[in-house]
DRENLOPA-568029 format. One record per residue (C-alpha): x, y, z; residue number from 1. Coordinates in steps of 0.001 Angstrom, whole numbers, plus 500000, padded with zeros to 6 digits. Layout:
REC      c1      c2      c3    i
REC       X       Y       Z  NUM
...
! end
This chain:
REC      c1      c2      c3    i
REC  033517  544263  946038    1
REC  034688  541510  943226    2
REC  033111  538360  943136    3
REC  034741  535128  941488    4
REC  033256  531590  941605    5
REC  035848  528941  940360    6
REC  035264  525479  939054    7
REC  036410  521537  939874    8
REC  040056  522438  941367    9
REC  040544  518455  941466   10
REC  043442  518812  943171   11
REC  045785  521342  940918   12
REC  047208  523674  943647   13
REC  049438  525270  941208   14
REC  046495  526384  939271   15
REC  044441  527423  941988   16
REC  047237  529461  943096   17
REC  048049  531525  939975   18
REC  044550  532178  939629   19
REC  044508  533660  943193   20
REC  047331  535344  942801   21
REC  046233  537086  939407   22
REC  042723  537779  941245   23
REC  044794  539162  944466   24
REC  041410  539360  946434   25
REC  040952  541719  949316   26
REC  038976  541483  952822   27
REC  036225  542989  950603   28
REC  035680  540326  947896   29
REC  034476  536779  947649   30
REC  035506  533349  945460   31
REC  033206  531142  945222   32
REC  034337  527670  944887   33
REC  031714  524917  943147   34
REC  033609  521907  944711   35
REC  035579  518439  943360   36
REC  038887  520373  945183   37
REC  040317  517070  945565   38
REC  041199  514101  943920   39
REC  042613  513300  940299   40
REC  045071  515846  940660   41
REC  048604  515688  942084   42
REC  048440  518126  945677   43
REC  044421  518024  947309   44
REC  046780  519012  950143   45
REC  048202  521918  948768   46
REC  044626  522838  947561   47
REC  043141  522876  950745   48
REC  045628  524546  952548   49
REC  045411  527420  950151   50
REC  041873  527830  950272   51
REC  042095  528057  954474   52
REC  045225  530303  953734   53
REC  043206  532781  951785   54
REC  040074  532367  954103   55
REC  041664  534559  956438   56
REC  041878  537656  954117   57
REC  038990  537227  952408   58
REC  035122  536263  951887   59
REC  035718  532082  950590   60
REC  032134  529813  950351   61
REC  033056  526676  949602   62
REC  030509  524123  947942   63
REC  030674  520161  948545   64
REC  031158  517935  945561   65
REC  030304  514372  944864   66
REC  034735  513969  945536   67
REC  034506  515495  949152   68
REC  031285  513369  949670   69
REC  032827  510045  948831   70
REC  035786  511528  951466   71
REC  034030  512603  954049   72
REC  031776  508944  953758   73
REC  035196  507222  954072   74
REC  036330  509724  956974   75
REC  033221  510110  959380   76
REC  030850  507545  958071   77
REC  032984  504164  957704   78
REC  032331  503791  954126   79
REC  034610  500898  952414   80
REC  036816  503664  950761   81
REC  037821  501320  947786   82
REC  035137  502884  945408   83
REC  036691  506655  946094   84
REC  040159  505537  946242   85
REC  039388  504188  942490   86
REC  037641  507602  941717   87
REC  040814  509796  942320   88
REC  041319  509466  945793   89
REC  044822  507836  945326   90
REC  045862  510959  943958   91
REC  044844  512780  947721   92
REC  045871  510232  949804   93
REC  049572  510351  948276   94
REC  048986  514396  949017   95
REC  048473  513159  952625   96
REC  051323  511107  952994   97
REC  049367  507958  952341   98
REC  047205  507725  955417   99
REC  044023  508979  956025  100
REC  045255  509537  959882  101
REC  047335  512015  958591  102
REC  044821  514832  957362  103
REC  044953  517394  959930  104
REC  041760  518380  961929  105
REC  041785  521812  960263  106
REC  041135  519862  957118  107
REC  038472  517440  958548  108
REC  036616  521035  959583  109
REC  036800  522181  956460  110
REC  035125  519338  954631  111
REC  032197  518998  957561  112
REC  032040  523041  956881  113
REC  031341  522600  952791  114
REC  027764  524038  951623  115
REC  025156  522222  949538  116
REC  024914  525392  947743  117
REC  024664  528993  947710  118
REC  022353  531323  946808  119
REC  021704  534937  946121  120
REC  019073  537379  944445  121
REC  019703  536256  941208  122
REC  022465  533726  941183  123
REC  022717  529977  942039  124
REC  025685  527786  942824  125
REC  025532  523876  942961  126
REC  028350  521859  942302  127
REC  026577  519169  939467  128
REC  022910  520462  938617  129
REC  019424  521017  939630  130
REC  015807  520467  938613  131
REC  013980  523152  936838  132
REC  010840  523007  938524  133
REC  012141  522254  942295  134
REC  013409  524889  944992  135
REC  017121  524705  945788  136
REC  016906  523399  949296  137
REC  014747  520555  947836  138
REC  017104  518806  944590  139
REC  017844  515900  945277  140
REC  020964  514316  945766  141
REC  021382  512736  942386  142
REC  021019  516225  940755  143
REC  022975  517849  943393  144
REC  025817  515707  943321  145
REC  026174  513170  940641  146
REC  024229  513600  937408  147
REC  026281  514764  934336  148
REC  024929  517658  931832  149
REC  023874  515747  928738  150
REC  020828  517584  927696  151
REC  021273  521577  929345  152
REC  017867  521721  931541  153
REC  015698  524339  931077  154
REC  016082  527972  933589  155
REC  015381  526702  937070  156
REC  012273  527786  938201  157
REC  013607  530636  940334  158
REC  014623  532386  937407  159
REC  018063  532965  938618  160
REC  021357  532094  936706  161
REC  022734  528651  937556  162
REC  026279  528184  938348  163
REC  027822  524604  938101  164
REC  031116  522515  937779  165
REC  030754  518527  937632  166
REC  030434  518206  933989  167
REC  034115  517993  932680  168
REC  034601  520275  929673  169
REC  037235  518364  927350  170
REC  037501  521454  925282  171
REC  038408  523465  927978  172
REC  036123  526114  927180  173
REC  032908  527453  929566  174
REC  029390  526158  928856  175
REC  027719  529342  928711  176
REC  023963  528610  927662  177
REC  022918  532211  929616  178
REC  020566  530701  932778  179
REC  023100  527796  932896  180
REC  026924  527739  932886  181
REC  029496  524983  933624  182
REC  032495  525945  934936  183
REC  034588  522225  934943  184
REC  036519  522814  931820  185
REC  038777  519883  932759  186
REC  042219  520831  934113  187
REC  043390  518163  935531  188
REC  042918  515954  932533  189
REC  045169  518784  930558  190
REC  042488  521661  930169  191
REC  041640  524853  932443  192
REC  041303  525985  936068  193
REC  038433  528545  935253  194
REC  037670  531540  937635  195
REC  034817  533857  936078  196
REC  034407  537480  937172  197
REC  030494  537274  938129  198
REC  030318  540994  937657  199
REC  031302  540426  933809  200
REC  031604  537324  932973  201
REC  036012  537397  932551  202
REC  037903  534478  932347  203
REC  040781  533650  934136  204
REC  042060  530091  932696  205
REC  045136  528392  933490  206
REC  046806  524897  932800  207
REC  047773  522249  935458  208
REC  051450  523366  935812  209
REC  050146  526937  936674  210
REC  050485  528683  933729  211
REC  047796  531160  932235  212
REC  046228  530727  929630  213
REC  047471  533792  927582  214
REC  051238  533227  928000  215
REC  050945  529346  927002  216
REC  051638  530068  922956  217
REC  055094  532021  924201  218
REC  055951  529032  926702  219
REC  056130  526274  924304  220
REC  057820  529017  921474  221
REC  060348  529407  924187  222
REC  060821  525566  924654  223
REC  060821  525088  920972  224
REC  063679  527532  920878  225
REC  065788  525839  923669  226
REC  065355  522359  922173  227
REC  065878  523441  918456  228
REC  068484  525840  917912  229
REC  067553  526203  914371  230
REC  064741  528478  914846  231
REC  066734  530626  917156  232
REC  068993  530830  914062  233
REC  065778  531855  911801  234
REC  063882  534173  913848  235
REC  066933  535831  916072  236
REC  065146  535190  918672  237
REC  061615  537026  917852  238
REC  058861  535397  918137  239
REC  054952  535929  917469  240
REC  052532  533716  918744  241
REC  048574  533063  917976  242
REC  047408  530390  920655  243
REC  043591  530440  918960  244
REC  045172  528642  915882  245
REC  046356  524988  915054  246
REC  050010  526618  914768  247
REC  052437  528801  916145  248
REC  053950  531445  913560  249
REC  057431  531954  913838  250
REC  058260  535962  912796  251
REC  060606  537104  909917  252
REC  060422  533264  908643  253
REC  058202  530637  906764  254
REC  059096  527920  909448  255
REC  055388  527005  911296  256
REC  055471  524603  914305  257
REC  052622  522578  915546  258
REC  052045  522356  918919  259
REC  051668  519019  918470  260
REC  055464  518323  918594  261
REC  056006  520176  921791  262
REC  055958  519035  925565  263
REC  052493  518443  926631  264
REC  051134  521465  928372  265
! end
């Protein structure tokens, strides 16, 4: 059995489903999902219907966020929905054709369905953070839902490993202090979708439009080549890449690009 937990989707269906499709999970394993799938991003939609789509082949356990919170206030509770439409839930209404009449019951089950967290023998999930010296079932809500990382807390008194999302990464790169580890590294504000293999810690990261994280460098080189002939001309077409450096070396020539001058990602 694999095991993947996946951070703040926030609506980016295309990276959600490259990362599901690289993880190609079986009746046998299980994604964990720390919640924020909606709003901010272009298709909640198309986010949700890919999470039911692969709940029928395999283990999902879906967290609520603070996003499906202010939703589901709006949807069952009557809540004035101006303060969530002004907190990304523009973004999902467009995905629903503009009316919140329009989300489809299987939808409305899934939000009523989302966990507060999960648990295991040595692992917690929780979609914004926790208290170190309370018991899961008893964080409040403010820790649970809403409170950013701005100092890391110490280990949680369980001793167990803390999984959470919430905090958006700018860098696009994990917070990994060991007992705690954030797992929002930002994609729909042009970072990562992460997944992390909870078995050894590897990364799947890809970019809003769907592309992984690896084979970025080569897309813009490829783009660079189609808009400028020139270094077509230089390189005959062969390129190397390094995507961990401020520049993109261009083989058998001089000629360095910054990414920079390329489309935005």
């Amino acid at each position: 059995m694999r095991r993947y937990v996946i951070g703040d989707v926030h609506g980016c269906s295309k990276a959600l489903r490259t990362i599901v499709e690289r993880i190609s999970p079986t009746d046998d394993d299980q994604i964990i999902f720390l919640g924020d799938l909606i709003d901010r991003g272009p298709d909640s939609k198309g986010v949700i219907d890919l999470i039911l789509e692969i709940s029928r082949s395999t283990r999902v356990i879906s967290l609520r966020g603070n996003h499906e919170l202010m939703l589901m206030g709006v949807l069952f509770g009557g809540c004035d929905p101006s303060i969530w439409l002004n907190s990304g839930g523009a973004a999902t209404l467009a995905s629903y054709g503009g009316s919140l009449e329009r989300i489809p019951e299987s939808h409305r089950d899934f939000f009523r369905s989302l966990r507060t967290h999960h648990e295991t023998d040595c692992e917690l999930f929780i979609h914004a953070g926790y208290e170190a010296d309370v018991a899961v079932d008893r964080i409040d809500d403010a820790h649970r839902y809403w409170i950013h990382i701005i100092e890391v807390p110490p280990p949680h008194c369980s001793g167990k490993r803390v999984f959470v999302g919430h905090t958006p990464q700018a860098s696009g790169r994990v917070l990994d202090h060991g007992h705690l580890v954030c797992l929002d590294t930002y994609c729909f504000g042009g970072g990562w979708l992460t997944a992390m293999d909870l078995d050894n810690d590897e990364l799947i990261q890809v970019n809003l439009h769907g592309h992984l994280k690896r084979e970025l460098g080569a897309i813009i080189i490829r783009w660079l080549a189609k808009r400028f002939p020139i270094i077509r001309k230089h390189t005959n077409g062969r390129f190397s890449r390094n995507t961990s450096s401020h520049s993109i070396g261009v083989s058998t020539s001089t000629l360095e690009i910054s990414p920079d001058s390329g489309p935005a990602a």
